[in-house]
C-alpha positions as CSV (number, residue, x, y, z in Angstrom):
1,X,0.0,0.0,0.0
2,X,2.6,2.4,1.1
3,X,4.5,1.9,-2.6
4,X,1.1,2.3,-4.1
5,X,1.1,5.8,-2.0
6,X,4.8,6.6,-3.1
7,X,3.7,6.4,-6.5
8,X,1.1,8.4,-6.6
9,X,2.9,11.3,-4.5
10,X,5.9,10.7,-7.2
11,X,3.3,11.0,-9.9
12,X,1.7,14.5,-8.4
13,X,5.0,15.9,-7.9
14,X,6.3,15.1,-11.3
15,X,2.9,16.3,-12.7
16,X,3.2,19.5,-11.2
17,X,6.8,20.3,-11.8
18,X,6.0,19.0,-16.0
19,X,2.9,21.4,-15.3
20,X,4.6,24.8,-14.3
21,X,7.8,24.0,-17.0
22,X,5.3,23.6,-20.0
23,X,3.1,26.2,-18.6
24,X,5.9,28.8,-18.8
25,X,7.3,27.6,-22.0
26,X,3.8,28.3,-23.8
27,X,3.0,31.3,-22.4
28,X,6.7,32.5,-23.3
29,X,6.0,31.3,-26.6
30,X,2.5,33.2,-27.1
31,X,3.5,36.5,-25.5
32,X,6.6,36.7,-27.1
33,X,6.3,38.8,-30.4
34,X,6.5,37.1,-33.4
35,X,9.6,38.9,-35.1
36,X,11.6,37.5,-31.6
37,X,10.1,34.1,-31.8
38,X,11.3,33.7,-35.6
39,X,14.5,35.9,-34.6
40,X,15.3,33.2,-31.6
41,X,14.5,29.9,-33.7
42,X,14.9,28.5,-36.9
43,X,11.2,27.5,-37.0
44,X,8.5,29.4,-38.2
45,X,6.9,31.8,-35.7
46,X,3.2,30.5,-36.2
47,X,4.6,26.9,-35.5
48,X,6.3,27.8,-32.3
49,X,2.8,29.9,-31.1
50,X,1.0,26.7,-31.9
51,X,3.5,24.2,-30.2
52,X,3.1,27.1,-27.1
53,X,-0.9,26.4,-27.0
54,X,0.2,22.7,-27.2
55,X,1.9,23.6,-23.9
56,X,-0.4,25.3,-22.1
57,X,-3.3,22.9,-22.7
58,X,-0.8,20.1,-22.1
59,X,0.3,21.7,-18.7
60,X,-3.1,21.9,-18.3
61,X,-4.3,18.6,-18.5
62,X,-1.7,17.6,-15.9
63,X,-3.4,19.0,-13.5
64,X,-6.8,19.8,-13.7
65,X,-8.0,16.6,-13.7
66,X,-6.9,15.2,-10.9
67,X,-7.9,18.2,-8.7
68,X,-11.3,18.7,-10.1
69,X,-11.5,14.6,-10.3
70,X,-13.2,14.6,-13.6
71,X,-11.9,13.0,-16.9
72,X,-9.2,11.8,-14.7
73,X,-8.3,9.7,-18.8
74,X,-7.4,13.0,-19.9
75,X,-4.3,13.0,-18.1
76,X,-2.5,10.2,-19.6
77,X,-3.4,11.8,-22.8
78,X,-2.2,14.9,-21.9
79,X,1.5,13.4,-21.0
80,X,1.9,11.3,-24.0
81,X,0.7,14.8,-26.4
82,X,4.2,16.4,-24.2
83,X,5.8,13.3,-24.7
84,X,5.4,13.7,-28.8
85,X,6.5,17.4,-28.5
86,X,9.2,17.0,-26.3
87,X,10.5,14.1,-28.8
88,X,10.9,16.8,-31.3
89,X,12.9,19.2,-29.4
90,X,15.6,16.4,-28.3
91,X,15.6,15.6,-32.3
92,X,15.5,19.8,-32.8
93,X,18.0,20.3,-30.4
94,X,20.0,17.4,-31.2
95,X,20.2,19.0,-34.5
96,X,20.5,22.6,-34.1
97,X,22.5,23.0,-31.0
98,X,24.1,20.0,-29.3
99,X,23.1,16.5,-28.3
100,X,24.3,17.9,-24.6
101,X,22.0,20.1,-25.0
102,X,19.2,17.8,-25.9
103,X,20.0,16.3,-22.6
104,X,17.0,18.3,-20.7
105,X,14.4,17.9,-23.6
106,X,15.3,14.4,-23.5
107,X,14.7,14.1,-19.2
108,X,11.6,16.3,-19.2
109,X,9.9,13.4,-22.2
110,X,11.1,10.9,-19.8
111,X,9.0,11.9,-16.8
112,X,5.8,12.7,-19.0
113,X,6.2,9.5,-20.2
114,X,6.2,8.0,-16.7
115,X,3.4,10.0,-15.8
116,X,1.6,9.3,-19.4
117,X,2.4,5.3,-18.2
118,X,1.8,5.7,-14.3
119,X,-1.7,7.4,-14.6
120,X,-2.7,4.8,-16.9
121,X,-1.7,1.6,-14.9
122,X,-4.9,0.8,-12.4
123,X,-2.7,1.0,-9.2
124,X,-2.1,4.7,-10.0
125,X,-5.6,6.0,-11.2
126,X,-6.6,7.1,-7.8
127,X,-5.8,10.5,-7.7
């Protein structure tokens, strides 16, 4: 019981941290000007807004329902969608900068997968 516990504080911590990370990244994304977005990246500015509403509804489905206890599905899906995107930036960053540097894209898809993976196991639905 106690692991079972362990899990799902692990899970909520992890969440939250993955929740305030993308949160910032996406509203960083969509506040920034576009003429500095397509000035700081490569990609296309209207790309980058769209990947920062991925973020902020992705942050968002962390969270919200596991506090409001409703959809609690939506989580999982939630992860795996930051999983996809954060697949792309280790592969981005790999690319563009350094695969050192795609270190931290590459950690922060590895704990939304185990949240995308722990909140669909049955032992760690109970929010």
């Amino acid at each position: 019981m106690s692991t079972t516990r362990n899990t799902r504080r692990a899970l909520w911590v992890i969440q939250a941290t993955l929740a305030a990370l993308f949160l910032f990244a996406g509203i960083v994304k969509l506040t920034m000007p576009a003429a500095e977005l397509a000035r700081v990246s490569h990609m296309p500015a209207l790309f980058l807004q769209f990947i920062g509403v991925c973020e902020v509804l992705g942050a968002l489905g962390l969270v919200l329902p596991g506090l409001l206890h409703v959809r609690l599905g939506l989580t999982p899906l939630a992860a795996a969608g930051l999983v996809i995107i954060m697949l792309g930036a280790v592969v981005v960053t790999a690319i563009t900068q350094s695969v050192v540097a795609a270190a931290f894209p590459l950690v922060v898809g590895l704990l939304a997968t185990f949240v995308a993976v722990g909140r669909v196991l049955p032992a760690a639905r109970i929010a």
